[in-house]
N, C-alpha and C positions, 0 to 999 in steps of 0.2 A: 191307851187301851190295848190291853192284852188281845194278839189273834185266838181267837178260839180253838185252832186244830193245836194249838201249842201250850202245853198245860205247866207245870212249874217242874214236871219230870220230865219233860222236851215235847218233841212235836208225837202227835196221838202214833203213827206208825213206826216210830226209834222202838219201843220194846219189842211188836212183831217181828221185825228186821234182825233183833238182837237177837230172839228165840230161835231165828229162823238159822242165822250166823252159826248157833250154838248148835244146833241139829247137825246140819251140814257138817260142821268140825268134829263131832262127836259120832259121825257116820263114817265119817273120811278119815279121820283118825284107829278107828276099831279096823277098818277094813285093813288097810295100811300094816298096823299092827299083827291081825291076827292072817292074814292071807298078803303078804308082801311082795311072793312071785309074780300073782293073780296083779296085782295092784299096778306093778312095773311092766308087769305085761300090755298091759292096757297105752303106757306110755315110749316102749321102745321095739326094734325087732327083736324077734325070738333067739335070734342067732345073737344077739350081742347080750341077750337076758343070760342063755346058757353061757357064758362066757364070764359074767361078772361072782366076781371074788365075793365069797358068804359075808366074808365082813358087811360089804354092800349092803346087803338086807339087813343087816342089823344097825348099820345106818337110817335104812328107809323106813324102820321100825323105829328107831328113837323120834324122827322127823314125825311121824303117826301120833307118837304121845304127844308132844309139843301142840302138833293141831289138835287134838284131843282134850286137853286142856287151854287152852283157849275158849274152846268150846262151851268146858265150866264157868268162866271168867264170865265169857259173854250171855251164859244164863243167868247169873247172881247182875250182870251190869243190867238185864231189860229190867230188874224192879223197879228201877229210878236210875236213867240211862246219864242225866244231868247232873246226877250225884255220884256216880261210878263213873266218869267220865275217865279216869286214869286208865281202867282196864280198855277203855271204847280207844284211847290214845297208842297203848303198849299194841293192840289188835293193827291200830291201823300203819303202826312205824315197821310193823311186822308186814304187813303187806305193801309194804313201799320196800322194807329191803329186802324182801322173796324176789322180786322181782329185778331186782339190781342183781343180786347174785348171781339169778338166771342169767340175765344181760351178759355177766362176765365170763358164766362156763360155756354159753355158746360161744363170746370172742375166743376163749382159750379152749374154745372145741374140747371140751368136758362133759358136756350134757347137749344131750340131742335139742334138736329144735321141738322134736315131740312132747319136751317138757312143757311147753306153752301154752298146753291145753291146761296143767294144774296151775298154771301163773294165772292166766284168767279166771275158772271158778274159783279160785281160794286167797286171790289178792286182785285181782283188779275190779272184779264185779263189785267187790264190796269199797271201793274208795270214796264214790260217791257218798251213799249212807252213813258209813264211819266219819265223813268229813265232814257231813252237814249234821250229826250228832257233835260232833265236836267243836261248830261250830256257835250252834244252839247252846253248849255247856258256856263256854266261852261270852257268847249274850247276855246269858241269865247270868252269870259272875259281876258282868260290867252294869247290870240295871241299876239305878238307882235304890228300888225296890228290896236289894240283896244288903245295901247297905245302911 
């Protein structure tokens, strides 16, 4: 017997999550894009912001598209979270190695610690949910049911 909150498109709150994923990345992303100082400011002192080379920002702007489109991905994935399950995977390997990277430019003292406020809302909060959608896809694949 089938649980009830878990329907053959995953469990009832995987598309909220996804839409909600999709908001977030396509908010975070524009802002990033279109206000880039604004954005870095929020994450480092002002004296090391005036200090970094323009290239930077046009870094911290490609980084914006990237989360931005994601954002796409994970609106087309809440229609059927259990059948998009590749985009809900590509999302979540993306938020395991944001945060690895992070790891490495604080050892090699490249990026401030203040980065770790965007490691948490844009890769850690979402591990849980992205895992236990990929988990559910991975269920549904192995049911008997499927075969």
């Amino acid at each position: 017997m089938q649980d009830s909150k878990i329907s053959s498109k995953g469990p009832d709150w995987a598309p909220a999550v996804l839409k909600f994923a999709a908001v977030y990345n396509l908010i975070w992303g524009a802002l990033t894009i279109l206000l880039p100082e604004w954005s870095l400011g929020w994450l480092i002192a002002e004296q090391r912001l005036l200090a970094l080379d323009p290239l930077t920002f046009v870094f911290w702007q490609c980084i914006g598209m990237i989360v931005g489109v994601y954002g796409l991905g994970y609106w087309a994935a809440a229609a059927d979270p259990l059948r998009h399950w590749p985009i809900v995977l590509v999302g979540f390997l993306g938020k395991i190695f944001g945060p690895i990277g992070f790891l490495q430019g604080l050892w090699m003292e490249t990026v401030p610690l203040t980065f770790g406020w965007t490691i948490l809302a844009n890769d850690i909060l979402w591990w849980v949910p992205f895992g236990l959608i990929l988990w559910h896809a991975r269920a549904a694949a192995a049911s008997p049911d499927r075969r």
